[in-house]
C-alpha positions as CSV (number, residue, x, y, z in Angstrom):
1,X,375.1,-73.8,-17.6
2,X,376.4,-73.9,-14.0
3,X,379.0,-72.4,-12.2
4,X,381.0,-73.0,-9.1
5,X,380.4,-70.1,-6.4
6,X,381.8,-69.6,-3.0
7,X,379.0,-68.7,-0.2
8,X,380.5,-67.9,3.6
9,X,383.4,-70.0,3.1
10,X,382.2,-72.8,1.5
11,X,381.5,-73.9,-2.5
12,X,378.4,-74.9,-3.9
13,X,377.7,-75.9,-7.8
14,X,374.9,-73.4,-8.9
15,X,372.3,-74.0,-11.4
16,X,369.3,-72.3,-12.4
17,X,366.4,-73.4,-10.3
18,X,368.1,-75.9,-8.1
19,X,368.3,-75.1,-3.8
20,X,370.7,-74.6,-1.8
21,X,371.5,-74.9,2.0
22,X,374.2,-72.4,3.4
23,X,375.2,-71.4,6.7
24,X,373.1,-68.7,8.0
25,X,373.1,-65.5,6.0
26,X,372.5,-62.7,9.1
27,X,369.8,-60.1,8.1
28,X,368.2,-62.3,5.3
29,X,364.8,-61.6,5.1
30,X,362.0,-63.9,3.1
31,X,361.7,-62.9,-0.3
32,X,364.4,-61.0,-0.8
33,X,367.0,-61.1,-3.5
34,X,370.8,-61.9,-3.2
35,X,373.6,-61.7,-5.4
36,X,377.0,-63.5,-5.2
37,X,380.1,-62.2,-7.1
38,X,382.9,-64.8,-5.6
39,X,381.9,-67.0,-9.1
40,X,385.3,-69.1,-9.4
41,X,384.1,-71.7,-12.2
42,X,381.4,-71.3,-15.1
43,X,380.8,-74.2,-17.5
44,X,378.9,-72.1,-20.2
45,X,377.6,-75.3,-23.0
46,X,380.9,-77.1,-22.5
47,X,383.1,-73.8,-22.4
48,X,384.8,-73.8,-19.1
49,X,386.0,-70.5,-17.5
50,X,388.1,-70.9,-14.3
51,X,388.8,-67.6,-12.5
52,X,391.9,-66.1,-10.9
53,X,390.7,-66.0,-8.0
54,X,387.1,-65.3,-9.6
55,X,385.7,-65.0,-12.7
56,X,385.1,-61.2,-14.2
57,X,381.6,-60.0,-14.6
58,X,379.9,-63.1,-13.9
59,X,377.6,-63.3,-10.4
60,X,374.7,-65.7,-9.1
61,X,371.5,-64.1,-8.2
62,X,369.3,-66.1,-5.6
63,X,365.8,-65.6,-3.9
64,X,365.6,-66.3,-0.2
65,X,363.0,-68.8,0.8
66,X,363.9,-69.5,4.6
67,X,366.1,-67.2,6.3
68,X,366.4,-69.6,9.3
69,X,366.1,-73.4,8.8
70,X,367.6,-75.7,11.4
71,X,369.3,-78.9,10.2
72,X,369.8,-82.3,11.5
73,X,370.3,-82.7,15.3
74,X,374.2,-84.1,15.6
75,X,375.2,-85.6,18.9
76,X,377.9,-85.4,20.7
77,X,378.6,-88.4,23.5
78,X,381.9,-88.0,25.9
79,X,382.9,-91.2,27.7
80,X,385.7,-91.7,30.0
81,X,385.6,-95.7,31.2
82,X,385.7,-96.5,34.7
83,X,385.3,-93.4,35.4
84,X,381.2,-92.9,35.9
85,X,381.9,-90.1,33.9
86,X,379.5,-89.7,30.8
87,X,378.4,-86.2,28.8
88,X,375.9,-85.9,25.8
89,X,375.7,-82.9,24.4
90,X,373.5,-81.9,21.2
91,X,373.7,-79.4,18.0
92,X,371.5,-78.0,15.7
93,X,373.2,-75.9,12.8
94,X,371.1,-73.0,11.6
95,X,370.5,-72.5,7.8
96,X,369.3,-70.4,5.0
97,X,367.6,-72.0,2.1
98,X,368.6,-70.1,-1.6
99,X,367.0,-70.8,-4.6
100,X,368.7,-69.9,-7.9
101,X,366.8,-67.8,-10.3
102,X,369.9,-67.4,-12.5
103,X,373.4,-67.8,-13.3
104,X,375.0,-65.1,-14.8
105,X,378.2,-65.1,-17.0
């Protein structure tokens, strides 16, 4: 059983056990237990439920594990030739690591 779940903005295919990376929940403490109702897809043993916009009843409860967790360091380079001109300029994104205790339809 999974289902399809929308998380600040973005989408993220939820199963039981599995962990996610999302962009930084504020206030998330360690431990602590979330619950997201935007469910817009759940495959239930080959039954497939597709929501208008979201799916009745149905929610995804996760356990924090990290509220802050920094990702990969992406760099950005600006060049302008013959010019002398050259700018490097760096970015870490900040996020919260979710596991899924269960998926509920």
């Amino acid at each position: 059983m999974y289902a399809i779940v929308e998380i600040n903005g973005q989408q993220f295919k939820a199963e039981a056990g599995k962990k996610l990376f999302v962009h930084h929940i504020q206030n998330a403490e360690n431990g602590t237990t979330v619950e997201f109702d935007k469910v817009l897809l759940v495959d239930k043993d080959g039954a497939i439920t597709v929501g208008v916009p979201t799916v009745e009843g149905a929610k995804v409860v996760c356990q924090i594990v990290s509220s802050m967790v920094k990702g990969d360091k992406v760099l950005v380079f600006h060049k302008k030739r013959r010019k002398g001109h050259r700018k490097l300029n760096g970015h870490r994104q900040q996020f919260t690591e979710l596991t899924i205790t269960e998926v509920v339809a």
